[in-house]
mmCIF file of the N, C-alpha and C atoms, coordinates in Angstrom:
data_MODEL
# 
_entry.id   MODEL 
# 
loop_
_atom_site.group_PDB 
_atom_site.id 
_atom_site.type_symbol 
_atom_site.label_atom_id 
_atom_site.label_alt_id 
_atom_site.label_comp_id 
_atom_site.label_asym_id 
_atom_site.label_entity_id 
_atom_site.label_seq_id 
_atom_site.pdbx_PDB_ins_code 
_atom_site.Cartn_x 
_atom_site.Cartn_y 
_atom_site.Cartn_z 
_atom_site.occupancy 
_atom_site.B_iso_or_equiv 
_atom_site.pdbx_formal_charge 
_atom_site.auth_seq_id 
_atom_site.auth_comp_id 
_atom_site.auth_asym_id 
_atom_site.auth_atom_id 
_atom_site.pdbx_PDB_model_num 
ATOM 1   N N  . UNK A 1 1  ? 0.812  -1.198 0.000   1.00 0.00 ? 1  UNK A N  1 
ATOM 2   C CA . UNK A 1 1  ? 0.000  0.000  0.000   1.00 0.00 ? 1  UNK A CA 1 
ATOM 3   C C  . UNK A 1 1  ? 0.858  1.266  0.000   1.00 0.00 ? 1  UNK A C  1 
ATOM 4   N N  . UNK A 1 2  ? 1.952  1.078  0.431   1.00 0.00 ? 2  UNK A N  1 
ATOM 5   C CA . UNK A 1 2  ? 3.193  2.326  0.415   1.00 0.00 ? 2  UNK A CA 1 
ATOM 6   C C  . UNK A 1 2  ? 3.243  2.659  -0.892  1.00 0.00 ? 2  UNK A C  1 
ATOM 7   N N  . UNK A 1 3  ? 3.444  2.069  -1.741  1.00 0.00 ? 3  UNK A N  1 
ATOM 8   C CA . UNK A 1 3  ? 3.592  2.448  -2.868  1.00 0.00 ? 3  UNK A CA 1 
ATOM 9   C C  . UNK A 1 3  ? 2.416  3.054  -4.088  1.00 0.00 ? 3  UNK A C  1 
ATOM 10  N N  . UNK A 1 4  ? 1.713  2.754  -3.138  1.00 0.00 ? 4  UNK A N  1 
ATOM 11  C CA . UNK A 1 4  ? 0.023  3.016  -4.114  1.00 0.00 ? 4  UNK A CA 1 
ATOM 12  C C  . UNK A 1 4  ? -0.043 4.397  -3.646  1.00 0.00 ? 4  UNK A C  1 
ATOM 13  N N  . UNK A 1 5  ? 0.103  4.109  -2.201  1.00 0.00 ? 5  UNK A N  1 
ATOM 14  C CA . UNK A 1 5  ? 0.186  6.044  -1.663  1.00 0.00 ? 5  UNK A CA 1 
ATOM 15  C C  . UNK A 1 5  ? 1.082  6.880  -2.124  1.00 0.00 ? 5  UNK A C  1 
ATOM 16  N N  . UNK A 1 6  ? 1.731  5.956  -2.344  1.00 0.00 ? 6  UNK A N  1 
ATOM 17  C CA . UNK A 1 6  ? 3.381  7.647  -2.517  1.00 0.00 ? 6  UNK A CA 1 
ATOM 18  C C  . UNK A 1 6  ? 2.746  7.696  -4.160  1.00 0.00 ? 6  UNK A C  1 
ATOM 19  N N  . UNK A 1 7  ? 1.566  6.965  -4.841  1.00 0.00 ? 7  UNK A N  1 
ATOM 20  C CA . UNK A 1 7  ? 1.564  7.525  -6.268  1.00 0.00 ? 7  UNK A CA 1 
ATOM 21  C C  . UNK A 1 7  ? 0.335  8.678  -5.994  1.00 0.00 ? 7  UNK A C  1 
ATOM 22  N N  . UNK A 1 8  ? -0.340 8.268  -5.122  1.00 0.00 ? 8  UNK A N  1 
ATOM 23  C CA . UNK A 1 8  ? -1.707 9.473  -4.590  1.00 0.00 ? 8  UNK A CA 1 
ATOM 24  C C  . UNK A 1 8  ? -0.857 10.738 -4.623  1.00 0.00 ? 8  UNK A C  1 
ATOM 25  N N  . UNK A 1 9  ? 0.490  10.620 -3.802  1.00 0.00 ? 9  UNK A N  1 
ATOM 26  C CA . UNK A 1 9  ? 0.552  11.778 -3.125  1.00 0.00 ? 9  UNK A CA 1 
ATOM 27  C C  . UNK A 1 9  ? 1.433  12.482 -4.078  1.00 0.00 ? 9  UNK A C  1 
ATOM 28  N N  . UNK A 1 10 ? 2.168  12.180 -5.375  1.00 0.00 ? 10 UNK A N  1 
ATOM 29  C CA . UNK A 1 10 ? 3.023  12.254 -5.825  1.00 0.00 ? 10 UNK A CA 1 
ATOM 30  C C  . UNK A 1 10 ? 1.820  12.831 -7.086  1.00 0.00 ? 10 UNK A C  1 
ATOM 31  N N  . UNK A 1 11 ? 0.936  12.331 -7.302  1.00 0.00 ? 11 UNK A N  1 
ATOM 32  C CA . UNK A 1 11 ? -0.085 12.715 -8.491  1.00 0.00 ? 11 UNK A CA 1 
ATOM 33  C C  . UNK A 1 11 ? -0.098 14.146 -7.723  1.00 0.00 ? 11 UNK A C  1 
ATOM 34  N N  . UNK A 1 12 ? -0.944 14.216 -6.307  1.00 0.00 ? 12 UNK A N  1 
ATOM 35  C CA . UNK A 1 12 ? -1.763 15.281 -6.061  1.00 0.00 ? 12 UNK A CA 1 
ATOM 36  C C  . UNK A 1 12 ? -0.896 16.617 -6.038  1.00 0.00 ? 12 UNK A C  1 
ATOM 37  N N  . UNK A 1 13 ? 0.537  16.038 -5.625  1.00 0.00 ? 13 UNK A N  1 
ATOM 38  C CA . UNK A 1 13 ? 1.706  17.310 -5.754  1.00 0.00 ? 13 UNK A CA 1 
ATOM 39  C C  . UNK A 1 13 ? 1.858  17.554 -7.330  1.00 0.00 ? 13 UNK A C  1 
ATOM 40  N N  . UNK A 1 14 ? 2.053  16.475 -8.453  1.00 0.00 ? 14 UNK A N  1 
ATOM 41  C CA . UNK A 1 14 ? 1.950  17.251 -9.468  1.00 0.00 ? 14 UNK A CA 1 
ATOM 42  C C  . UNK A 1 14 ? 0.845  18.510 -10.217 1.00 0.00 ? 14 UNK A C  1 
ATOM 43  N N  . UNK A 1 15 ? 0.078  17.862 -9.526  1.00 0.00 ? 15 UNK A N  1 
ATOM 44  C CA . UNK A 1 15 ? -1.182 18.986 -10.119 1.00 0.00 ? 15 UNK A CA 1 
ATOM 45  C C  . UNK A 1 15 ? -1.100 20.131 -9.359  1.00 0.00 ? 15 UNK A C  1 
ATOM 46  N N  . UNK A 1 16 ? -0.912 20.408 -8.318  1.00 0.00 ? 16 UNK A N  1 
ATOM 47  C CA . UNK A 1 16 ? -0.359 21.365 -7.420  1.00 0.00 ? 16 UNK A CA 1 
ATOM 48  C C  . UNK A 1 16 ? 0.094  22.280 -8.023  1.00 0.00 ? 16 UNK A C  1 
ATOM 49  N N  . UNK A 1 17 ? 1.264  21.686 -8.330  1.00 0.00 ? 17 UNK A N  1 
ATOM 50  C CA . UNK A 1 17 ? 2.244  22.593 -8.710  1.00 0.00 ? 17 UNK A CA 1 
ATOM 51  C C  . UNK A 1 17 ? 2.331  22.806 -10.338 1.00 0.00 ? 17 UNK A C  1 
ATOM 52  N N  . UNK A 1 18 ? 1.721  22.228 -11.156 1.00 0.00 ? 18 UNK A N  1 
ATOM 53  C CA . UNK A 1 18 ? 1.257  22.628 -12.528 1.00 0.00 ? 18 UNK A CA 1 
ATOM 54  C C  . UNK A 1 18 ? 0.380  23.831 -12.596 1.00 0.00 ? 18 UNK A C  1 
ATOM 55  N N  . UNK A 1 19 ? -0.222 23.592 -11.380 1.00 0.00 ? 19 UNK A N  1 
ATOM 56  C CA . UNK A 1 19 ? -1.633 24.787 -11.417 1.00 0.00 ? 19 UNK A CA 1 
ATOM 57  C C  . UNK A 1 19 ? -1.004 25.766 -11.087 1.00 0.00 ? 19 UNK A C  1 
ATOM 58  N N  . UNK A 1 20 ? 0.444  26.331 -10.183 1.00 0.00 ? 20 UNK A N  1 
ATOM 59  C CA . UNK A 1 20 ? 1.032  27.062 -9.958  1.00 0.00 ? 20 UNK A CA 1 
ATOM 60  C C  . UNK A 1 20 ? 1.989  27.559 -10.811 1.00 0.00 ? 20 UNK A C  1 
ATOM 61  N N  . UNK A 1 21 ? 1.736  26.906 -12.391 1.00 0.00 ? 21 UNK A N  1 
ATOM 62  C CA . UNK A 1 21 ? 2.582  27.031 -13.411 1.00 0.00 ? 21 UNK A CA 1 
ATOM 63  C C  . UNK A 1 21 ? 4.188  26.663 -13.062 1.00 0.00 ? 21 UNK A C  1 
ATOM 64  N N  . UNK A 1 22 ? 4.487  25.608 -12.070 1.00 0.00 ? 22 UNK A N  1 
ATOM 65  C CA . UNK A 1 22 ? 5.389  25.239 -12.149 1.00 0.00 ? 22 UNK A CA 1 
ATOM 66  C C  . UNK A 1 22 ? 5.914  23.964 -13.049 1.00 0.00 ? 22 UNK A C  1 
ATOM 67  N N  . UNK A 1 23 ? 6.636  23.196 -13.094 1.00 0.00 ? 23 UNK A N  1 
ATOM 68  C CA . UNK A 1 23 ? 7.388  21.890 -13.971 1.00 0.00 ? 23 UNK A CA 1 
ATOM 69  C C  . UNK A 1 23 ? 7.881  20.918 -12.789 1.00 0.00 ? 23 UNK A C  1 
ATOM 70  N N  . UNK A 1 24 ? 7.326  19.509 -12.854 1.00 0.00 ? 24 UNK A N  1 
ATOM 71  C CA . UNK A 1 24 ? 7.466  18.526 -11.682 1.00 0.00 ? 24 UNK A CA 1 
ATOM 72  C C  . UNK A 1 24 ? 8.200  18.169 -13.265 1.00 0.00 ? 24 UNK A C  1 
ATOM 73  N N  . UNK A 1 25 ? 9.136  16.897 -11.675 1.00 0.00 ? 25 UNK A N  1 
ATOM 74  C CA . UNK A 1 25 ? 9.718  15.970 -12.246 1.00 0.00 ? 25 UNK A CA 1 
ATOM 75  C C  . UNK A 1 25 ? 9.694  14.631 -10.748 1.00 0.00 ? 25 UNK A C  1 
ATOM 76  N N  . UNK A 1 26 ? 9.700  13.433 -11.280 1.00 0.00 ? 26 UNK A N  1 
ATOM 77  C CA . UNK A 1 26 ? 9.785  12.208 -10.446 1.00 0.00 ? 26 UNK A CA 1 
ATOM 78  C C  . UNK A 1 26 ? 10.896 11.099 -10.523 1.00 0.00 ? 26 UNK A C  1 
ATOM 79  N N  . UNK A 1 27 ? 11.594 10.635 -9.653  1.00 0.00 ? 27 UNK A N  1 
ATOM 80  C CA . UNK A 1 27 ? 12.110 9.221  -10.038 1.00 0.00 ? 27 UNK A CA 1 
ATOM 81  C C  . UNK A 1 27 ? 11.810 8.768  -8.474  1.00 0.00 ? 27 UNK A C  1 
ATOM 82  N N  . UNK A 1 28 ? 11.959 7.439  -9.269  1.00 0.00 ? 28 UNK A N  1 
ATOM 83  C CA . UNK A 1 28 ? 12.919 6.608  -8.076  1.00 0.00 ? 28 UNK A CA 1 
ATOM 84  C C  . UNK A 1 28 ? 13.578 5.915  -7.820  1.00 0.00 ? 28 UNK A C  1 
ATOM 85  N N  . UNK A 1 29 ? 14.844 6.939  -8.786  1.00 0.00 ? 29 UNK A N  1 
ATOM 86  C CA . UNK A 1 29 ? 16.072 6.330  -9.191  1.00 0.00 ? 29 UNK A CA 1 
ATOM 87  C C  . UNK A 1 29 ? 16.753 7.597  -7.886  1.00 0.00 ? 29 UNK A C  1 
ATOM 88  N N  . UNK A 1 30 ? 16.982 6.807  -6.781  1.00 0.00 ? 30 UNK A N  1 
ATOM 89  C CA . UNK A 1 30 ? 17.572 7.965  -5.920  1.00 0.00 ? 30 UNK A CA 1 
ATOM 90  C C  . UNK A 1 30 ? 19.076 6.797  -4.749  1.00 0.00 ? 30 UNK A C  1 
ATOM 91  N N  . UNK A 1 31 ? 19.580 7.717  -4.668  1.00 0.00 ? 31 UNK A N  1 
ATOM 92  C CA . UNK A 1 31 ? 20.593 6.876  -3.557  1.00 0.00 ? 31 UNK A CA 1 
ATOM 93  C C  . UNK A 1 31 ? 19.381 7.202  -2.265  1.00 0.00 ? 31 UNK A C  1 
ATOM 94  N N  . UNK A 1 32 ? 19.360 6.072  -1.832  1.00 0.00 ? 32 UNK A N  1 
ATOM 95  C CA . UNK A 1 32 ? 18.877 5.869  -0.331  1.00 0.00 ? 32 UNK A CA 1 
ATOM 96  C C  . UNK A 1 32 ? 19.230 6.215  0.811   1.00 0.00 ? 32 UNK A C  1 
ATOM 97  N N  . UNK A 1 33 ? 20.445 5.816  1.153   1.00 0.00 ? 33 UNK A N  1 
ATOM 98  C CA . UNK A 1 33 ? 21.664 6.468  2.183   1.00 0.00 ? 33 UNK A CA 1 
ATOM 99  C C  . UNK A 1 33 ? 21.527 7.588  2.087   1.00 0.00 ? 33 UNK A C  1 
ATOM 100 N N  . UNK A 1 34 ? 22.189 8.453  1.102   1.00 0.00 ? 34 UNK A N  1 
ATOM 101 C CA . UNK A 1 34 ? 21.901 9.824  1.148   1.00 0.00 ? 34 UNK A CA 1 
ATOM 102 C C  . UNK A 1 34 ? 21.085 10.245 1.551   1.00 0.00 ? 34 UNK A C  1 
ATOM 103 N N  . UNK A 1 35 ? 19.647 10.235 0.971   1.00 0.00 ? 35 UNK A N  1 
ATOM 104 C CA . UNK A 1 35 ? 18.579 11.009 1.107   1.00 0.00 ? 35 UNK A CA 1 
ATOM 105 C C  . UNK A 1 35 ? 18.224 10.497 2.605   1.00 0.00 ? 35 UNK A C  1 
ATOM 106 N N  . UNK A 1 36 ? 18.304 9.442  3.192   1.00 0.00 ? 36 UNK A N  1 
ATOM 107 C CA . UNK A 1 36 ? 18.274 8.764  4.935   1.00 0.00 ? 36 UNK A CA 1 
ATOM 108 C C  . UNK A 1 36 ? 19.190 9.826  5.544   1.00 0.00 ? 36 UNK A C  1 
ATOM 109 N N  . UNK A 1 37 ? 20.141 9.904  4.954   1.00 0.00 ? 37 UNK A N  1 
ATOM 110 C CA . UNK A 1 37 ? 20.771 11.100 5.814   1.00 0.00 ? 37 UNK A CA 1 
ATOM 111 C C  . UNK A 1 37 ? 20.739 12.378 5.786   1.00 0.00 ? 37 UNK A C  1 
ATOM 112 N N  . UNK A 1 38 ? 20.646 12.886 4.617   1.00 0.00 ? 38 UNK A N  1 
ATOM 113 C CA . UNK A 1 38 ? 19.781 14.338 4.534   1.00 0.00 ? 38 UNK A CA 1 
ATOM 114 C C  . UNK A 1 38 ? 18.433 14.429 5.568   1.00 0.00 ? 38 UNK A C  1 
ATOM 115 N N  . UNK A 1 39 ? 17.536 13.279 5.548   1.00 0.00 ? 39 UNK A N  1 
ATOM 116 C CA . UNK A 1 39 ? 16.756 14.101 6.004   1.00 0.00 ? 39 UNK A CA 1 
ATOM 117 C C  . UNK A 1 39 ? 16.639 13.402 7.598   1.00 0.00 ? 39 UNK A C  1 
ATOM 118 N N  . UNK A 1 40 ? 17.835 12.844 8.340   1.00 0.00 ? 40 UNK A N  1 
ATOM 119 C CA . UNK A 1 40 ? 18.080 12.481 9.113   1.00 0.00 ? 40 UNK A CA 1 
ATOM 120 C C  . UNK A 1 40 ? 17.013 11.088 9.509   1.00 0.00 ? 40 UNK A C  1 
ATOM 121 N N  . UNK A 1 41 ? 17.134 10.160 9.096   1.00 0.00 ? 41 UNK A N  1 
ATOM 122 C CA . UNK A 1 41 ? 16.055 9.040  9.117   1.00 0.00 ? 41 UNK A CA 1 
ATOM 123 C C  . UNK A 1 41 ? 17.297 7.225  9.060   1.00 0.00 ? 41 UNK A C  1 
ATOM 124 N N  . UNK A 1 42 ? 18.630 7.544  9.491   1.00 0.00 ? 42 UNK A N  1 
ATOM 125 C CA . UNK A 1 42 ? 19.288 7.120  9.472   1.00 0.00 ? 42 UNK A CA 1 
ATOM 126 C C  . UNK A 1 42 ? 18.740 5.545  11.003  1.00 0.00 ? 42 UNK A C  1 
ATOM 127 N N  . UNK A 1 43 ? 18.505 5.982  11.936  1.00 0.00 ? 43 UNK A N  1 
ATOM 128 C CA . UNK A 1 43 ? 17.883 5.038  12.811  1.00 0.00 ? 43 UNK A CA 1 
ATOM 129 C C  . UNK A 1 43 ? 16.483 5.038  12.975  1.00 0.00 ? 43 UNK A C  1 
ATOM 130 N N  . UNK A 1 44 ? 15.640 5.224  11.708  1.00 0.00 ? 44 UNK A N  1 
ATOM 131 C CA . UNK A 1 44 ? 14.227 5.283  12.023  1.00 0.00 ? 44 UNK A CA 1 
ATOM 132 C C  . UNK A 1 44 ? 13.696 4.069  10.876  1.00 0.00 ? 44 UNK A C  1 
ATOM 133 N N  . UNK A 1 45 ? 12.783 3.488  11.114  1.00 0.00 ? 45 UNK A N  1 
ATOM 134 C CA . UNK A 1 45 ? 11.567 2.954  10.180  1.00 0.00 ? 45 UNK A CA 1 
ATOM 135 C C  . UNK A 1 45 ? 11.709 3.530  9.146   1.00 0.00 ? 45 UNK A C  1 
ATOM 136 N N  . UNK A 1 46 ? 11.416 4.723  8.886   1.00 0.00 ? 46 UNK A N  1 
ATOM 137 C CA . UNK A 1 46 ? 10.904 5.030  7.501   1.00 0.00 ? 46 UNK A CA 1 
ATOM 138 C C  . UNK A 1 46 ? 11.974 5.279  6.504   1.00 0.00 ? 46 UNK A C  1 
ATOM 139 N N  . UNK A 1 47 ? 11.247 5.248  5.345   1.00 0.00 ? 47 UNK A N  1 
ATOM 140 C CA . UNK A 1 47 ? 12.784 5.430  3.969   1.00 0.00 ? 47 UNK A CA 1 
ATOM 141 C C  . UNK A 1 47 ? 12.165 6.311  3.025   1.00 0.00 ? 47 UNK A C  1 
ATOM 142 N N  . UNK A 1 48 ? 13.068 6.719  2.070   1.00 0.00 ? 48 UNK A N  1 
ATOM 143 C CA . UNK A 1 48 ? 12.026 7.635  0.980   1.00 0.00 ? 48 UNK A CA 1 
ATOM 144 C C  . UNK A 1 48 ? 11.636 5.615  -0.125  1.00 0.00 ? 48 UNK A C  1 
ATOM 145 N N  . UNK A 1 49 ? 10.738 5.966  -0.721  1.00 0.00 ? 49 UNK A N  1 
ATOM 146 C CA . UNK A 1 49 ? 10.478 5.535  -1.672  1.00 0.00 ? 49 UNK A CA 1 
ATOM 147 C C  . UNK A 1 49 ? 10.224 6.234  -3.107  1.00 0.00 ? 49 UNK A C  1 
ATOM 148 N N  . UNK A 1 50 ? 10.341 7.798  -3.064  1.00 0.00 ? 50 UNK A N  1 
ATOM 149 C CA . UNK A 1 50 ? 9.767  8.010  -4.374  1.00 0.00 ? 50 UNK A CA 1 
ATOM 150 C C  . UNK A 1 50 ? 10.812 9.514  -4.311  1.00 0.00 ? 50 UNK A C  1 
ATOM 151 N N  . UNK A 1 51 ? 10.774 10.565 -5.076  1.00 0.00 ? 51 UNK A N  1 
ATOM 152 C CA . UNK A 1 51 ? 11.283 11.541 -5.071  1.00 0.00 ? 51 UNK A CA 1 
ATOM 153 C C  . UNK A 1 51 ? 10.368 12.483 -6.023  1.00 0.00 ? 51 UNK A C  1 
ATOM 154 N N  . UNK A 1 52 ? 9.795  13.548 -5.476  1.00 0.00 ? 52 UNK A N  1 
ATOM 155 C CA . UNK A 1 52 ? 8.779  14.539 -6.683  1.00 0.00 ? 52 UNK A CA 1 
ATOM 156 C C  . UNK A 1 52 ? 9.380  15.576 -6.372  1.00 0.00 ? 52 UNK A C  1 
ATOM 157 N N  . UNK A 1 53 ? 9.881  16.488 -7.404  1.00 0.00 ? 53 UNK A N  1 
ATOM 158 C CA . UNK A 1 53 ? 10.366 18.011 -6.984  1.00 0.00 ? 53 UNK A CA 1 
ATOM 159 C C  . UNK A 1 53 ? 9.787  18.738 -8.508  1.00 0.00 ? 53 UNK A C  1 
ATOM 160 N N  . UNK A 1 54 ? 10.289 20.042 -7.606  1.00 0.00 ? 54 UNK A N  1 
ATOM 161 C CA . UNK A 1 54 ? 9.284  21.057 -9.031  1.00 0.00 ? 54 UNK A CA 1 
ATOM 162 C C  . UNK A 1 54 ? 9.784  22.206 -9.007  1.00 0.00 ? 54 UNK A C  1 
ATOM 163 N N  . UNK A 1 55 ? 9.691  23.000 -10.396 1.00 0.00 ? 55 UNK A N  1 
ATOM 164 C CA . UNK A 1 55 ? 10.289 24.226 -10.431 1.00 0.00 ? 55 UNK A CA 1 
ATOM 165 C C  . UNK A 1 55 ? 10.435 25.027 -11.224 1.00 0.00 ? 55 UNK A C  1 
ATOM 166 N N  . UNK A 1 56 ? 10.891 26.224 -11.353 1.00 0.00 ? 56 UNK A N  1 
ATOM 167 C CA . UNK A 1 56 ? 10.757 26.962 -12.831 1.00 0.00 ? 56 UNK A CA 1 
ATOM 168 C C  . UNK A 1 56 ? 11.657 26.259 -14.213 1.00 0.00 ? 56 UNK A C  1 
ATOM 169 N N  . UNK A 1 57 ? 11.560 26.080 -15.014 1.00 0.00 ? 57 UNK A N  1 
ATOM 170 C CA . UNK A 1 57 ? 12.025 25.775 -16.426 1.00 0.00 ? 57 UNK A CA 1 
ATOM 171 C C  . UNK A 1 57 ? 11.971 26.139 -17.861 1.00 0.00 ? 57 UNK A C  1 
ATOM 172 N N  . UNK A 1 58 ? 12.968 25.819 -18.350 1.00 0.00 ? 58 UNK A N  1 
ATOM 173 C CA . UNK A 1 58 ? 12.448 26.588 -19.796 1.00 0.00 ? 58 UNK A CA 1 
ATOM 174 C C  . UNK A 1 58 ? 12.400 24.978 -20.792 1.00 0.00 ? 58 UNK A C  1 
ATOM 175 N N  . UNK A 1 59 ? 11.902 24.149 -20.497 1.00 0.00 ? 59 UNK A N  1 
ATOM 176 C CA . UNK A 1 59 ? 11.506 22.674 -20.813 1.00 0.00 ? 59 UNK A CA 1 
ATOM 177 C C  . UNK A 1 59 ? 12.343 22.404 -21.698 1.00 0.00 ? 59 UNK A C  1 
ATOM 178 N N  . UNK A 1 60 ? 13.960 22.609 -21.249 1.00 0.00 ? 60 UNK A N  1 
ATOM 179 C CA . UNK A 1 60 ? 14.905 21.730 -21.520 1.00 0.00 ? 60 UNK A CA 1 
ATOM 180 C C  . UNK A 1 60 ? 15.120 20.140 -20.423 1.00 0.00 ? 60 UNK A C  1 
ATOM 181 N N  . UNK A 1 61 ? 15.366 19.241 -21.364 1.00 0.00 ? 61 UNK A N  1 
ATOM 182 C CA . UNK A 1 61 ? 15.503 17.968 -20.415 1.00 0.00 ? 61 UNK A CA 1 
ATOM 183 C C  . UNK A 1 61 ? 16.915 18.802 -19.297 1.00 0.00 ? 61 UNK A C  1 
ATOM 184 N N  . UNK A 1 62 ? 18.201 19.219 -19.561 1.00 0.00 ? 62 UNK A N  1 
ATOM 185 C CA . UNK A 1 62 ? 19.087 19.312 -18.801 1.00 0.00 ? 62 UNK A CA 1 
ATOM 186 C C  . UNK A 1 62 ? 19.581 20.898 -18.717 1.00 0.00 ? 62 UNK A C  1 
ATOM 187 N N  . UNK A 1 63 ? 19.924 20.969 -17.441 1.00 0.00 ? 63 UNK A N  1 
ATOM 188 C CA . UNK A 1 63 ? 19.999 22.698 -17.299 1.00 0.00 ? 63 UNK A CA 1 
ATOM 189 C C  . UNK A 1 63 ? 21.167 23.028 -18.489 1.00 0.00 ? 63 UNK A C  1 
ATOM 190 N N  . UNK A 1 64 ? 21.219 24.293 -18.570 1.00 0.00 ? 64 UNK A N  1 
ATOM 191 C CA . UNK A 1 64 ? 22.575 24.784 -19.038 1.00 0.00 ? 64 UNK A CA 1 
ATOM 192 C C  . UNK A 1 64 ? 24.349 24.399 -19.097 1.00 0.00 ? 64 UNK A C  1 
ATOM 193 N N  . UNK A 1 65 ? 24.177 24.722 -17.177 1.00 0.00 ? 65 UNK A N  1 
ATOM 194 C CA . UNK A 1 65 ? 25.288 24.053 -17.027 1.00 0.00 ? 65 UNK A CA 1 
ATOM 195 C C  . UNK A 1 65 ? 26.026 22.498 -17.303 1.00 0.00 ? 65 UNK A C  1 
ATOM 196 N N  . UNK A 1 66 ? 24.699 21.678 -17.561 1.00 0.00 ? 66 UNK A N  1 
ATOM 197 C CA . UNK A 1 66 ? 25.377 20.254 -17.878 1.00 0.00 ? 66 UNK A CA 1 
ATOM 198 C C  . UNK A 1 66 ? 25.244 20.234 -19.654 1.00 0.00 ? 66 UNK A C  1 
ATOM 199 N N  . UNK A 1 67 ? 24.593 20.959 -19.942 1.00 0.00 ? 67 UNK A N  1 
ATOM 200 C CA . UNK A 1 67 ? 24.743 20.855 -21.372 1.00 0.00 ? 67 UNK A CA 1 
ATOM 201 C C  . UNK A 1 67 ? 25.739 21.433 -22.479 1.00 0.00 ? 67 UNK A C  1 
ATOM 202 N N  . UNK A 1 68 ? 26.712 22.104 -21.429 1.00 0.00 ? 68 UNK A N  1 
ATOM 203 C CA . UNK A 1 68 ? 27.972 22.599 -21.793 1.00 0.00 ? 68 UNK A CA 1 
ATOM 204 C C  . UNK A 1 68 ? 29.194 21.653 -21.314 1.00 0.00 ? 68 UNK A C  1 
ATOM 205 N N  . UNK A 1 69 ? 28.418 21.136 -20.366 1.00 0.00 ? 69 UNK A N  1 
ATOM 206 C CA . UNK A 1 69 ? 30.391 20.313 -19.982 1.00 0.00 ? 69 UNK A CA 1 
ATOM 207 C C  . UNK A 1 69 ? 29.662 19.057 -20.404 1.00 0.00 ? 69 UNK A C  1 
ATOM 208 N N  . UNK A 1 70 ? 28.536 18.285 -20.862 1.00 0.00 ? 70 UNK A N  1 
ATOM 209 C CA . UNK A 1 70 ? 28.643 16.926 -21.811 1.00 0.00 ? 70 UNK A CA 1 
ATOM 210 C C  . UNK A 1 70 ? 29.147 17.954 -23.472 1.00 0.00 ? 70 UNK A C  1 
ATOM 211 N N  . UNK A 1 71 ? 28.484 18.771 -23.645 1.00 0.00 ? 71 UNK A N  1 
ATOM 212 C CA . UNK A 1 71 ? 29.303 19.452 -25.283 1.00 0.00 ? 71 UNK A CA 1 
ATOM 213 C C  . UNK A 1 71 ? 30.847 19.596 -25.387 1.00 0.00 ? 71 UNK A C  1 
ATOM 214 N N  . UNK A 1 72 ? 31.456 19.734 -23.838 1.00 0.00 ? 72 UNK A N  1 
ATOM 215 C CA . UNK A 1 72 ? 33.182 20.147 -24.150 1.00 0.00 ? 72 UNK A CA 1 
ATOM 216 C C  . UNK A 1 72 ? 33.551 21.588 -23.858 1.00 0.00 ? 72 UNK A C  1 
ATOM 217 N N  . UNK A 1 73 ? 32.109 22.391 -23.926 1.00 0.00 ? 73 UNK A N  1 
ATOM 218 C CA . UNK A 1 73 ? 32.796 23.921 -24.354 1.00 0.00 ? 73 UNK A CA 1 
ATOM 219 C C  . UNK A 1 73 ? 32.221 24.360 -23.084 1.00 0.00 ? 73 UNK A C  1 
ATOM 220 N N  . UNK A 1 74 ? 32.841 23.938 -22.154 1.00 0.00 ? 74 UNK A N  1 
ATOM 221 C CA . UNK A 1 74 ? 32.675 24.660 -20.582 1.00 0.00 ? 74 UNK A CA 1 
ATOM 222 C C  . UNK A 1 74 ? 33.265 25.984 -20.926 1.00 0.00 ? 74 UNK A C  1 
# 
């Protein structure tokens, strides 16, 4: 059921923030450890399972900066 929820909650934040004319993005392709330790959850039960963030864009897949140092011409 964890996973059915984190898609409820992960839908209801996208629309959220579309309606706020912002740009979501999702994976859950994430290091675990990390994010356990960012958000301090290192000796607790819970884990992330999903990752939704959002934000202004000009609906390029990759910002600027990485699209100059995969091109060479940093």
């Amino acid at each position: 059921m964890a996973y059915i929820e984190a898609g409820h909650i992960s839908q209801t934040f996208q629309l959220v923030a579309t309606s706020l004319g912002l740009k979501t993005w999702l994976t859950g392709a994430l290091t675990d450890d990390q994010v356990e330790t960012l958000l301090r959850l290192a000796d607790s039960p819970e884990q992330p399972l999903f990752f939704v963030g959002c934000g202004k864009s000009n609906g390029q897949v990759m910002c600027e900066e990485m699209t100059l140092l995969l091109s060479g011409r940093e």
